[in-house]
Structures are given as C-alpha cells and as structure tokens.
N, C-alpha and C positions, 0 to 999 in steps of 0.2 A: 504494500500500500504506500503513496507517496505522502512523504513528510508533510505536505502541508493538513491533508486528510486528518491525519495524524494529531497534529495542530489544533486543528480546527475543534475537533474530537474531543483533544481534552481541557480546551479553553471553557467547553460548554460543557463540561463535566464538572470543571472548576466552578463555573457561577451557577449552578445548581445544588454543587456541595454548600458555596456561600448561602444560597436561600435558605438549605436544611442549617444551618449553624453554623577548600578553601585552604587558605596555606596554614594551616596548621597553629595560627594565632588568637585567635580568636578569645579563649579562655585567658592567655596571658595578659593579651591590655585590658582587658572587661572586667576579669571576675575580682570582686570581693567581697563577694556576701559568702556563709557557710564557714567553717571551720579555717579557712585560709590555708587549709593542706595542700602542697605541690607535689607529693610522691610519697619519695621516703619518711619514714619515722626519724624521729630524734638520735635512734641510734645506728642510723642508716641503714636499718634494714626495709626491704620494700613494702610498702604501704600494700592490703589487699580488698579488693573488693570484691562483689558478687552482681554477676549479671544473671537476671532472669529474662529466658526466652521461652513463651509457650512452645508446644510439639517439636520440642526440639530430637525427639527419638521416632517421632513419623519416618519413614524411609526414604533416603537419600538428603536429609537435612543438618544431622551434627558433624559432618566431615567438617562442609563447606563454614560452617558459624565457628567450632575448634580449630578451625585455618587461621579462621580473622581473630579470634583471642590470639591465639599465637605470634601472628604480623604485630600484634598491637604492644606483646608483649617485648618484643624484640623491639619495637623503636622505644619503646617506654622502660627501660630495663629496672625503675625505680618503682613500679606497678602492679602487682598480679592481680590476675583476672580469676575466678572461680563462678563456672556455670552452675546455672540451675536451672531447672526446666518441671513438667507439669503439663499435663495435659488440658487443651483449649476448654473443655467442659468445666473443669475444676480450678481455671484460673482465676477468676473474677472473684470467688467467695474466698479462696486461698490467699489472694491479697490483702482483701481486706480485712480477715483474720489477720495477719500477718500485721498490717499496720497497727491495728489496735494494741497488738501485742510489745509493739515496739521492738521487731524484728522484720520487717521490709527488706529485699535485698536492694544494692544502693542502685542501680540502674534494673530501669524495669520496662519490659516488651511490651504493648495490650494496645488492645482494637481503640483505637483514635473514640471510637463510642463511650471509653471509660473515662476520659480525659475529665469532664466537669466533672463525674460522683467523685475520683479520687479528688481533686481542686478543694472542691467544698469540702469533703472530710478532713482536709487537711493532714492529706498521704503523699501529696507532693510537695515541691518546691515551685516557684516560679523561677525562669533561667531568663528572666530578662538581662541580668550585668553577666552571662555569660553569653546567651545566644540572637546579639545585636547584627552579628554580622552572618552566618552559621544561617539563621532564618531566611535570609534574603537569597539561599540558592532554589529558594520555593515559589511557586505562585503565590501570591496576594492570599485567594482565597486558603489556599490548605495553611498558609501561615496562621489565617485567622479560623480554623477549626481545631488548634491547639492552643487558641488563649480561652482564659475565664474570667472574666470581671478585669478585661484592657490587661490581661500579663500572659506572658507566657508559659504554658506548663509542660510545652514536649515539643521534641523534633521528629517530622514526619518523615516515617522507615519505609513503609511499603505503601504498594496503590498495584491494584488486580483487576483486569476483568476476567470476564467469563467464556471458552469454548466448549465446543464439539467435540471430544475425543473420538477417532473410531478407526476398526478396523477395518484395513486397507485392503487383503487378502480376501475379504468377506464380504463389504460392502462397494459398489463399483461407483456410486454417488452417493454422498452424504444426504440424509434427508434436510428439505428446509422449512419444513410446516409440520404443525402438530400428528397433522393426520400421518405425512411422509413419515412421520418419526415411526408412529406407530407401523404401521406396513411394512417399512422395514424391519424394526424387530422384529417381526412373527416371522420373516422372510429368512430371518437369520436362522430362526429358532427352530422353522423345518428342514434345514438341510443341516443346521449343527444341534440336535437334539440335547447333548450335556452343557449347552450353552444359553444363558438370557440373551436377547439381542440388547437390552438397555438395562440401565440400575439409576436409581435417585436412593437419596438416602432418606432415614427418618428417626433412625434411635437420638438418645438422648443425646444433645452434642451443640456447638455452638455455631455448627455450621448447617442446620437441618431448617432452620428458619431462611437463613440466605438463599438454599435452591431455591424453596417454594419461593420465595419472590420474584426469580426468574420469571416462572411461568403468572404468576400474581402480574407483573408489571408487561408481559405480552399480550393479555387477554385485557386491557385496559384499565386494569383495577390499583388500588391503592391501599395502603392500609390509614392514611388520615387524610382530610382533605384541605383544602386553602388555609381555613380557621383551622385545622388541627383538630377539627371531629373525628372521631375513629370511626371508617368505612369499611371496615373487614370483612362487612358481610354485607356486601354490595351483593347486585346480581354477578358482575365481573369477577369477585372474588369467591362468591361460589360455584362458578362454573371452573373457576381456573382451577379452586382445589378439587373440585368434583373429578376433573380431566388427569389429573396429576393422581387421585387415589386411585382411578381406574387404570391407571398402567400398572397397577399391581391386581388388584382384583376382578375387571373385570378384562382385560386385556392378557395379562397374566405375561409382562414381557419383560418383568424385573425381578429380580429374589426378595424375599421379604425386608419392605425396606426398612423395617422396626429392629434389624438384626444388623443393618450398618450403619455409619454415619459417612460424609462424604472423604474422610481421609482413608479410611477402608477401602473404596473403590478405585484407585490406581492399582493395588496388588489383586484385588481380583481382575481387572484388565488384564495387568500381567501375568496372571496364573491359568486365561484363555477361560475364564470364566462367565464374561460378562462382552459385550460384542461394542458397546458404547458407553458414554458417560459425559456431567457434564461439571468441569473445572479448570482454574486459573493456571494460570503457565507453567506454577510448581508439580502439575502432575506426571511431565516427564520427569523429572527427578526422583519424585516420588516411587514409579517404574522403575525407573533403572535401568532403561533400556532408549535405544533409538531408533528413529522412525522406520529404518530399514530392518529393523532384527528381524531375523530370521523365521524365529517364531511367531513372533508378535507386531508385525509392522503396522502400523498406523499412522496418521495422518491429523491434523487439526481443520474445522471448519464452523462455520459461522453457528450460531445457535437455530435452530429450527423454530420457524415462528410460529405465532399464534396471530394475534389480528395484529400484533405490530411488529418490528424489531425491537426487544430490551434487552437489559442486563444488568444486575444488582454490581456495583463498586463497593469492595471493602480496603480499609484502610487502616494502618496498624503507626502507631508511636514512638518513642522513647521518652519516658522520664527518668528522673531524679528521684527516691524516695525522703522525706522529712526524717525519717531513721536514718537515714545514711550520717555516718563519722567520716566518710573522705568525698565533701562532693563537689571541690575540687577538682579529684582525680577522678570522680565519677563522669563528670564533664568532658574532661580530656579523652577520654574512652570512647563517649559519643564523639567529640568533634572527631577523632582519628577514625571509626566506621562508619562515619557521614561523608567524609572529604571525598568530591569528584569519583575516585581515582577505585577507591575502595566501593561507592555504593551502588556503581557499575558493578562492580562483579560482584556483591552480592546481587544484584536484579538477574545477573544472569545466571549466578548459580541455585538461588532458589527460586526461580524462574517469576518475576515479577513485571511487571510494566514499569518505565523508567518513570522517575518521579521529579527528578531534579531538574530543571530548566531547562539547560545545557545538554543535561545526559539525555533530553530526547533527542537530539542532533546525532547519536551513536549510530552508526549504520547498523550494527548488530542486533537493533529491534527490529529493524525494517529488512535487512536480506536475507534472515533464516525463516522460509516459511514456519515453521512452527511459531515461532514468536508474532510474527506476521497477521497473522490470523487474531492472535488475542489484540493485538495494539489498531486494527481496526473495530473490533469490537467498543474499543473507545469512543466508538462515535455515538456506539446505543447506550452507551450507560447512564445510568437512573442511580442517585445514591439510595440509601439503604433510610428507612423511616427514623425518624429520632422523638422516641419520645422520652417522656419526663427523666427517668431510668431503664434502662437499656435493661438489665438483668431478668426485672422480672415480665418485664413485656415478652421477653424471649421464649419465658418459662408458658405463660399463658397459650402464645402463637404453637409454639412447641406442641403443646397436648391436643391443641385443635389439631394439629397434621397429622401427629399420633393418632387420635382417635375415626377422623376420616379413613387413618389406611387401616382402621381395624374395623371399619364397616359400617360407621353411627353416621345419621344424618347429618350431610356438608351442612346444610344451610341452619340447622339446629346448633351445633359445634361452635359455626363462626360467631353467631348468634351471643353463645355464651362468652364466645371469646372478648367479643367487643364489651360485654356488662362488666365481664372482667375486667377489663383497661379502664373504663370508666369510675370504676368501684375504688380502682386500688390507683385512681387521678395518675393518668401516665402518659393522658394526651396533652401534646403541646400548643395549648393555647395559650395563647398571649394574653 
C-alpha cells in the first residue's frame, strides 16, 4: 500500500482516538522530580529495577523483549533490569493489588485504557520534567491519550490493527464478506475433515471483547452513542452478535470458542488445526513460522466485511509506578526502548504497526506483504469504546458473548448487558 494511504489512514485514526479521549537526553536536562537516582547506588553497585510486560510467555515474545533488556543493559552498565510478566487477563487487578500494596514494579506495560484509573488512584507518576521532548516523537493526538488532568502519565509503546490470517494451501481466495467467510469455512471443513475452517475466541480473557467488536463495528453498530448512551443492544448489535454466535452453533465452523481466547489461536493455526483466524501482526511471531512453511503457508488479507469495512485499534503504554525507589533510572529505560532506532525493531519483532512519526516513513511496513496488509487496515480503524472504567465494562461485554455462544437469547443478553453499564455508571457522559 503507498505511504500516503498509509498517512492518511492513521491521521484519521488519530482524530478519532482524540474524540474517544531521540538522542538519548532527554531525562538528563529535564528530570528532577522523584528520588534524583542516576544509576548506581552509593556504593556503586548497580541500581535494579523491575519491568512489567503482560504475555510476555505467549509464543514467540520473551526472546525479542530479553534482547532489548539486555541492549539496555549493556549501554546502561550502572542499571539492571528484572522482568516480570503475567498474563493479559490477570493484569489489571494484579496491579492494582500490587499498588495498594506498595509493591508496583517500577516500569509498567498496560493497555493505554488503564492510563486515567491508575492517574486517579494515584499508581503512577506524571513524567512531564522527564518526557518534554520523548513525547513529541508522537502524534498530537496519542500524546494527549496519555495525559490526565493536563500531565503526562505514559509513553505510547504499541498501536495494532487487525487481519485475515489464512491458509494458502487450502484457500485459493481469501473471503471478503460475512457470508464469503462462512462458505469458505465449510468448504475447508469438507475436504479437511480434522480441520475448523475458522476460530474466534470467547473464554475469559482481555482480548474476547476486542474480536467481537470487529464484527460489532462492521455491521454498523456501536457500543455508546454521540452523548455516551450505551447502544449494545441496538438492532446492529444484535445481529452482529447473533452472526458471530452462529459460527459456532449454528454454522459449526469454529471449535468451541469458550475453550480459547485469541492468543491461543496462532498455535492452533500452527498445529493445522484451525484453516483461518482473525489478529494483529504479532501472530506470525506468535506461529513461528513463515509465510512459505512448508507445512503451514499462509498469507494475510483484509478482514471480510459485513455492511462496512472496520476494525477495532488497541493500544498499549508505558509508565512509571509511584512505588518505584529508582524513577530516574526507571525513565532512562523507557527513553532507551522508545528511541527511533530500538522501537523499530520492537514493531517489527512483535509484529506491531509503527507508531512513531518518523518510523512510519520505514519501508519495512510497507514492502513485506505481510505487514502490508495490516498497515492498510489503518485506514478502517475505529478505536475501541471508553467508558467510565474499562475493567469492569469488559467483564459485563465478556459474559454477554459468553452466554450468546452458549445458546441464551442475543437480544435478551445484550439487553442485560446495557442495564448492567448503566447500573454500575460506566457510560461516558459528559
């Protein structure tokens, strides 16, 4: 796809996110709020701290993240780094534990969505006397989806859309419509009988509410409107979930989707399990394989519509925790896995969309068809709903999907869902 496409793409991604809500100096002339730690301890031995990255044990993920502590560790020799990790479902409550506790690790990973609840609880920091200059390798807008009350409280690490996985061997055209989707899978599923031709996910997990919004946002629906009403249970939105239950129930072209969630479905790809799927550019990595493999080739393609093109944008942070004793050196860490140079090859090793200004000018989003594919998908993306707290809106959306693929009336389900959000105030009205 050509650069400007591209451009254009995420400019308007950009002022839709705004409507929903370097040489390595940076920290030296800026910082001095926080302990005034530079590295080493008093008796020069090296200062340590703790990075927290969700899924970092998903497959094909802790090589490429233990690279870059290491790079980091080596120009920092006055520094250690100590990972931690925890799975995406159990993140969000495990911090906030963690903070009350007054045990935080001092740099911390999480969906750009957590940014105001940790602010207001007062589990981060604001990095304005550090990240003056550091911010400005961002768009306008994603700068201002990591302030809270005019400060800053994180620097923005990742930005995804969404493709088509599929195989190459099995499939001779990608489907591009609901129906195409369907059709093909059965097509798959009678000449490869131990095989689904598709899989979505649905078990508990933090990414089982972002599929279904795929299809929520292709069938025209929404989950709030202009004011911030909750619309979950539109006509839109109960056909979309009705459409999305019946690829397991009544179409029967997915495995039970109650028994995965979407990090799951790259290894059953890989295992020649599963004939298609739908996720962000980390799921060759995740695989572990390439598009040619022998066994397994596949290919990437646009998402199959419903009455329009969409696709839900997620986006992930970095902060500072208010627990932190070195953040300082917690800073220097982020500034050195932000810079140019480094968050280039993180996008490409955990296969991301470029986020940095600049780094979309890389020709390497744009001439590997596989990456190719997602970075046009930029053009349909729709950010993700924001209500009051993200956590438990999640939980609510969650059970309604749940309980559609286990058989109970869509339109009753969404029904409860929306009283729910109502009840527990999580719609964002002004």
């Amino acid at each position: 796809m050509k650069k400007w496409l591209f451009l254009l793409g995420f400019s308007l991604l950009i002022v839709a996110l705004t409507a929903c809500g370097s040489n390595g100096t940076d920290a030296g002339s800026d910082a001095d709020s926080g302990s005034g730690d530079t590295g080493a301890t008093d008796s020069g031995e090296p200062v340590t701290i703790t990075y927290f990255q969700p899924g970092v044990d998903q497959p094909g993920t802790r090589e490429g993240i233990e690279a870059m502590v290491e790079r980091f560790e080596a120009a920092n020799p006055d520094i250690k780094v100590e990972l931690e990790t925890a799975g995406w479902d159990d993140t969000y409550q495990k911090l906030v534990t963690n903070f009350s506790a007054g045990e935080a690790p001092d740099v911390i990973y999480g969906g750009t969505r957590w940014v105001p609840a940790f602010a207001a609880m007062d589990g981060i920091i604001p990095l304005d006397d550090y990240a003056a200059e550091r911010i400005q390798l961002y768009h306008k807008p994603l700068q201002e989806n990591v302030r809270f009350n005019d400060k800053i409280y994180a620097i923005p690490r990742a930005f995804s859309a969404r493709s088509l996985i599929y195989r190459t061997d099995l499939i001779d055209e990608p489907p591009t419509t609901w129906e195409e989707l369907v059709e093909t899978a059965q097509q798959v599923q009678e000449e490869n009988p131990d095989m689904y031709g598709f899989a979505v996910s649905g078990a508990k997990h933090v990414s089982t509410v972002e599929q279904f919004l795929n299809f929520l946002f292709q069938n025209g629906g929404d989950v709030f409107d202009e004011d911030g009403n909750a619309i979950l249970n539109s006509p839109e939105a109960v056909e979309a979930l009705q459409f999305y239950a019946d690829l397991h129930l009544k179409h029967q072209v997915v495995p039970n989707p109650l028994e995965y969630n979407r990090e799951q479905l790259p290894t059953l790809f890989q295992e020649g399990k599963i004939a298609m799927y739908v996720i962000g550019p980390w799921g060759k990595s995740m695989m572990g394989i390439d598009e040619d493999d022998e066994e397994t080739p596949f290919a990437t393609a646009l998402l199959p519509q419903g009455k329009e093109m969409a696709n839900v944008f997620g986006s992930d942070s970095l902060m500072i925790s208010k627990n932190s004793e070195h953040p300082d050196a917690a800073w220097r860490f982020i500034e050195f896995i932000t810079q140019p140079e480094e968050q280039k090859a993180y996008d490409l090793d955990q296969g991301m969309v470029p986020i940095q200004i600049e780094e979309a000018d890389e020709p390497e989003f744009h001439e590997d068809p596989y990456f190719a594919t997602f970075v046009e998908m930029v053009e349909y993306g729709r950010p993700a709903p924001k209500p009051l707290a993200w956590e438990p809106f999640e939980e609510i959306v969650a059970e309604a999907i749940q309980k559609a693929f286990s058989g109970e009336d869509v339109q009753a389900v969404l029904d409860e869902a929306v009283q729910k959000i109502k009840e527990e105030q999580l719609e964002p009205k002004s």
